[in-house]
Each structure stands twice: as structure tokens, then as C-alpha cells.
N, C-alpha and C positions, 0 to 999 in steps of 0.2 A: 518406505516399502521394505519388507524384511524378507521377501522372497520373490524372484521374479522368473515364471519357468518360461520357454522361448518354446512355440509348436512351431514347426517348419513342417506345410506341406507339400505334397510331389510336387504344386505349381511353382512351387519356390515362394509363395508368401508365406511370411510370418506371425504369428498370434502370439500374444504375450499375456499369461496369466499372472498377475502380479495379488502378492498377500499383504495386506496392511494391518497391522496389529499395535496400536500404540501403549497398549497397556502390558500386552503378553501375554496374555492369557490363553491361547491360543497353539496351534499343535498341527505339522502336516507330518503326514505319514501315508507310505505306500505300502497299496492291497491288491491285491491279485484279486480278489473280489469284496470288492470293499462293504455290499451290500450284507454281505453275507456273511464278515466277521468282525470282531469287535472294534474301534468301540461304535461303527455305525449299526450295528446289528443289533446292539441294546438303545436303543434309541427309539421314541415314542413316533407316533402318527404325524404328519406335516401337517399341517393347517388347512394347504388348500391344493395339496394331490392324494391324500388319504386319509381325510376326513371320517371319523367314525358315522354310523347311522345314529340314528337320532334313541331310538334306542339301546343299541352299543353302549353310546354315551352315555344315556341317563344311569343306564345298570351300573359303569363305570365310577362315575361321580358317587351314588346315591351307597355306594357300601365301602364308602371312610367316612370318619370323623373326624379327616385333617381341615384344618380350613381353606379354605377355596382357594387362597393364591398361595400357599403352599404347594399347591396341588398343580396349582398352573406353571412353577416353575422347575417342577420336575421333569427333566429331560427325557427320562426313560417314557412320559406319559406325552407331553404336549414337546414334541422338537422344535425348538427354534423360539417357543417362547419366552423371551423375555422380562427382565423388570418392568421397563416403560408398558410395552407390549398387554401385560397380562393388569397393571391396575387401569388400562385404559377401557381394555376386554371389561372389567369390575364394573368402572364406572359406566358404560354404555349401556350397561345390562342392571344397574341398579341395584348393585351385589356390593355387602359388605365384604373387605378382605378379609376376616375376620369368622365370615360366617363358617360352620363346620360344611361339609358337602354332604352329609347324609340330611341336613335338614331344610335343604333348597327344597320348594316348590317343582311342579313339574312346568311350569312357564317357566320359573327361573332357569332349567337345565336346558329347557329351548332356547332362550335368548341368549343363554351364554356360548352355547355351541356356535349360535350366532354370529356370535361377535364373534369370539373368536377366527372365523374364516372371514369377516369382513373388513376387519381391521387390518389384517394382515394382508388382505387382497389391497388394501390403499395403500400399504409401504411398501408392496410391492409394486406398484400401478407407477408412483411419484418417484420410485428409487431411493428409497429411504431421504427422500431430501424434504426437511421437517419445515422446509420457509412452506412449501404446499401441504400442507396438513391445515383439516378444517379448523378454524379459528374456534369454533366450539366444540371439540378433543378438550378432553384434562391434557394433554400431552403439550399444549402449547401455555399451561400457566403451571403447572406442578414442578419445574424448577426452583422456584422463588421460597425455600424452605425458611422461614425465621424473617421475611423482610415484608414488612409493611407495605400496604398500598400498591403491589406491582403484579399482581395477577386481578382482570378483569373476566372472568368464567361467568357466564351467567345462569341462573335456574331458567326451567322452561317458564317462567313465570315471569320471566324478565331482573329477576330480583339478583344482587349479588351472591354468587356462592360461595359458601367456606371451607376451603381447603386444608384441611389436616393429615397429620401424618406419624406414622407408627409403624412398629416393623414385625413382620409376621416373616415363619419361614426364613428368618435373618435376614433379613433385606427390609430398607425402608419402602413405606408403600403410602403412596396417597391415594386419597379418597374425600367426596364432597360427604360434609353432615347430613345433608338437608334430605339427600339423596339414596344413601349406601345406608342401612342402617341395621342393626342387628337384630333377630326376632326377638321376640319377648322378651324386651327390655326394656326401662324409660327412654331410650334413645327412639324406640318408635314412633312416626308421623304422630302428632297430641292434640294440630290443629286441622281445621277440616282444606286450608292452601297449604300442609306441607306435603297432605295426602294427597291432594290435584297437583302438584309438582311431579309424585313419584307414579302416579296412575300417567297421567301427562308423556311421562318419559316412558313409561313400560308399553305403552299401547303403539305410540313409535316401533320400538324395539320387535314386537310383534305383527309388525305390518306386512311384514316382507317376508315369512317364515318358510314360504316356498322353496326359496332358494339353496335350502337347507339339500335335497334329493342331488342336488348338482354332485356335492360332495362326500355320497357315501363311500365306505371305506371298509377296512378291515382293521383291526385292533392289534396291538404287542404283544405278544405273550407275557413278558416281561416284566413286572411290576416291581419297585421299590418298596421297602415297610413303609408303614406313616411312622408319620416324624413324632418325635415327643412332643406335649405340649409345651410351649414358653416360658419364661421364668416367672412372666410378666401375666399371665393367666393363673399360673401358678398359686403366686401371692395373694393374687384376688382371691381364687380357693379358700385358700388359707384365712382370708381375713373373714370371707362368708362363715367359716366353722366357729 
């Protein structure tokens, strides 16, 4: 524990708020309103107390050209989202990390809004304690980066999934093949069961879209620029000319 504040109230109990930070990365600081100045006040929408509407969001997403988990781990836009967090949001919604955000579908900007609040309501729910996380999460095989045979994920099909990984937004990001795929590119579904795998998953993902009204919200004003493209897309350019 790297800080531990002590509440004492009138009754004479005490409450202890302690801060654990093993990396450091981390920072407390006192505000007289904290809501109201920096750096909470540059800071995006919560997940699951001020959820944008659904078309808030879509407007949102649909005018950049960054790629979607770029996009997801921008603070000023999605608070609180995370690395794990945001390729789990990708993969439940059948979203390359990769893909740009103005070229999502408009199912895809529903199911991602989706996930987004539901994923986060289960780390909330469990207390971030990852032994309770459904066994079929990317979250509980996307450690195993470079090692043979030690993640068993499966497609809706039953069939083993393949777990790759690339880093978008500077950060490593996993994602299933079979699943996540980029639009008009050879990488798209070729046979007619890689197509029933990702229909399979997205009509799931679609089931529940009600849920969505629970969590309308109001938007930041705030917006960061998009980021440059990668070095790594870059090249690709370059070798297309």
C-alpha cells in the first residue's frame, strides 16, 4: 500500500481508504472540486454512470479515422477503459482492433456501445477478481503471448480459436482471426463456417440491445486529436505504392 487515509467519524469508527499502486503509475491529489477541475474534468464518459446515447455514440465514433482501440483507450473519450478492458469490448463485438471507426457498420457501433457497458458491469459485479470471469472472455486466454498450446478459447463453432497479437495505439492488443477481421481485405470470412462463426457471435451480441436506454448519458466536450497512423501501417502504404 502506498497510501493509507484514516476517516474518523462523530461515532468514533474508523474507515480506512488505502491506495495500491505496484507499478506507479498512479497520482493522488486534492480538489476542492474535483469534478470540476483538472485532471478529472478532462476526462471521458464512465461506462456505466454516463453512458452516451446510442446516437451520441454512433456520431461520436463514425467521424475519426482512428482505429477503434485507439479510440477506446483514450481517456479523455472512454474513462476507465483499459488495455484488457477494451480488446475484450473488440472481441465480444466482433471488431478488429485495427478497424478505422468511421468505417464500422451501424450494428457494429451498437454492439460495441454494448459491450462496452457490459463488460465493465462484470468487473464490476466480481470486483475485478479475474478467477470469476467467464471461461469464454478473451481475458482469460490472451496472456499466453509466444507459448504453444496453453490457451483453449473456443469459436462459437466449437472449434479452436487463434489468438494473435499486434499493437495498435502503442499498446499490445489481442484479438481472435477467425473472428475480428478487417473490412475489405483477404482477411475476410472466404468460407461459408467462418461466416456462421461471426454471424453466430454477432446475433448473440445483438440480443440484448435494450439494455442500452438504461445508460444514456451526456457526452465531454473535450476531445483529443487522432493520433497519427502507425509506423506499421505506414510501411504497408508504402510498399502498396
Amino acid at each position: 500500500m502506498k497510501f493509507i487515509l484514516h476517516l474518523t467519524g462523530d461515532s468514533g469508527t474508523t474507515t480506512e481508504l488505502a491506495f495500491l499502486d505496484a507499478r506507479r503509475l498512479g497520482r493522488i491529489r486534492l480538489r476542492a472540486e474535483p469534478l470540476a477541475e483538472p485532471p478529472m474534468s478532462e476526462v471521458g464518459f464512465d461506462p456505466l454512470l454516463s453512458m452516451p446515447s446510442s446516437k451520441q455514440f454512433s456520431a461520436l465514433v463514425s467521424k475519426t479515422t482512428r482505429p477503434i482501440k485507439a479510440l477506446l483507450l483514450d481517456q479523455s473519450v472512454f474513462a476507465g477503459v483499459g488495455n484488457w478492458v477494451a480488446d475484450e469490448v473488440l472481441y465480444q463485438s466482433c471488431i478488429h482492433p485495427e478497424q478505422p471507426c468511421n468505417s464500422l457498420s451501424d450494428n457494429q457501433r451498437v454492439t460495441l456501445l454494448l459491450k462496452i457497458t457490459t463488460v465493465c458491469q462484470k468487473a464490476v459485479d466480481v470486483n475485478a477478481d479475474h478467477h470469476l470471469f467467464p471461461d469464454t472472455w478473451l481475458f482469460k486466454h490472451r496472456w499466453n503471448k509466444g507459448k504453444k498450446g496453453t490457451q483453449s478459447l473456443q469459436l462459437p463453432s466449437g472449434k479452436p480459436a487463434t489468438i494473435e497479437w499486434l499493437k495498435v495505439g502503442g499498446r499490445t492488443s489481442a484479438y481472435v482471426v477467425e473472428l475480428q477481421r478487417l473490412p475489405n481485405t483477404r482477411n475476410n470470412p472466404s468460407t461459408e463456417e467462418d461466416q456462421s462463426d461471426s454471424k453466430s457471435s454477432e446475433s448473440s451480441d445483438l440480443s440484448d440491445l435494450s439494455e442500452l436506454s438504461d445508460f444514456a448519458g451526456t457526452l465531454p466536450q473535450k476531445r483529443s486529436a487522432p493520433s497519427k497512423p502507425s509506423k506499421r501501417v505506414a510501411k504497408k502504404a508504402q510498399k502498396r505504392l
